[in-house]
N, C-alpha and C positions, 0 to 999 in steps of 0.2 A: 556313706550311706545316702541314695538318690534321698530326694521329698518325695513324701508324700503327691497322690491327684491331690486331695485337700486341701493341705498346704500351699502347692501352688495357685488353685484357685483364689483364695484366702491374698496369696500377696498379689496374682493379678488384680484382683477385684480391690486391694488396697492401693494400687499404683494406677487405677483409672478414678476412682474417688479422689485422690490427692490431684491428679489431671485436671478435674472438672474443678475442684476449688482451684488450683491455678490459674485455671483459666476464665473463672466468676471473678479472682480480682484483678486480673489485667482487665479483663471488660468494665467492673468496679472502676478501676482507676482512670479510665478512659475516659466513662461517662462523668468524672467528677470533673474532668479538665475540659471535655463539653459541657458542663455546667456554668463555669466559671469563665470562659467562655462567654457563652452567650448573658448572663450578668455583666460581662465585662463592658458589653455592646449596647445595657441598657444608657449609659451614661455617654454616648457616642452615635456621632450622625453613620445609621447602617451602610448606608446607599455609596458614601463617602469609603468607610474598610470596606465594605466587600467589594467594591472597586478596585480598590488599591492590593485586594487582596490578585484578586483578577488577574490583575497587572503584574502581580509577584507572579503567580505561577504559571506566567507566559501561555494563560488559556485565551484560545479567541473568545471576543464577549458576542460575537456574531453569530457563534454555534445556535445553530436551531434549539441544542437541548441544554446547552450552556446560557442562553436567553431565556430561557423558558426558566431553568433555575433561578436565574439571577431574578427576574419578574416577581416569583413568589418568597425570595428571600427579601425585597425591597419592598415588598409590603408587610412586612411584619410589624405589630403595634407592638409598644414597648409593655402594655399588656401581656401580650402573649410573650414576650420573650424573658416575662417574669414566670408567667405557669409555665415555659419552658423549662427555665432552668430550676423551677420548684419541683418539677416532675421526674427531671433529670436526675436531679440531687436524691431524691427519693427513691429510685429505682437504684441507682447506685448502692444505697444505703442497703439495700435488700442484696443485692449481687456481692455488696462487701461481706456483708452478713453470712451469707452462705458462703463463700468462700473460707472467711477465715473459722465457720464453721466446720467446714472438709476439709482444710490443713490441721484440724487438731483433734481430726480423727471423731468427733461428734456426732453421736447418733441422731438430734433432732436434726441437724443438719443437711442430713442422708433424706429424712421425712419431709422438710422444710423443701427443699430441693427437687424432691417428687413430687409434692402437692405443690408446689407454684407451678409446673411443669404442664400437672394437667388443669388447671384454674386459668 
């Protein structure tokens, strides 16, 4: 006996909801490892890794827009790379939130998810 139009809506519309928290905690997880991260860099001279990082990923440090990067990455105050990573950690927190809200099927989650959307 085919489905239902309904029912198939019903399990599309459940297979892109589970998608989207899927894909809220890989970005979730991500931004928590950029988090920790740039925490990691409070305690460490920047100018020195991200040099060294440079040097790992065989990027020219001559690049016009690879200069330009490194420029405003080498002036960060250890300030800012504390609201960084308190910002970071936070948005995370909200991404994890929704996510593991839409893997378990949550209707605030659904709400939660559309209002950040248009906010």
């Amino acid at each position: 006996m085919p489905a239902s139009g309904a029912s198939q809506q019903i399990a599309r519309n459940d297979t892109a909801i589970l998608s989207i928290g899927l894909f809220k905690l890989v970005k979730g997880l991500l931004l928590v490892l950029v988090g920790l991260g740039a925490h990691a860099l409070l305690h460490r001279d920047i100018g020195d890794t991200i040099l060294k990082l440079v040097d790992a990923l065989r990027v020219d440090p001559d690049n016009r827009y690879v200069h330009a990067a490194l420029e405003r990455v080498l002036n960060v105050t250890p300030n800012q790379l504390k609201e960084i990573s308190a910002g970071t950690f936070i948005y995370a927190g909200l991404l994890l939130t929704e996510g593991i809200g839409l893997l378990m099927r949550k209707h605030w989650a659904e709400w939660f998810t559309v209002i950040r959307q248009v906010v």
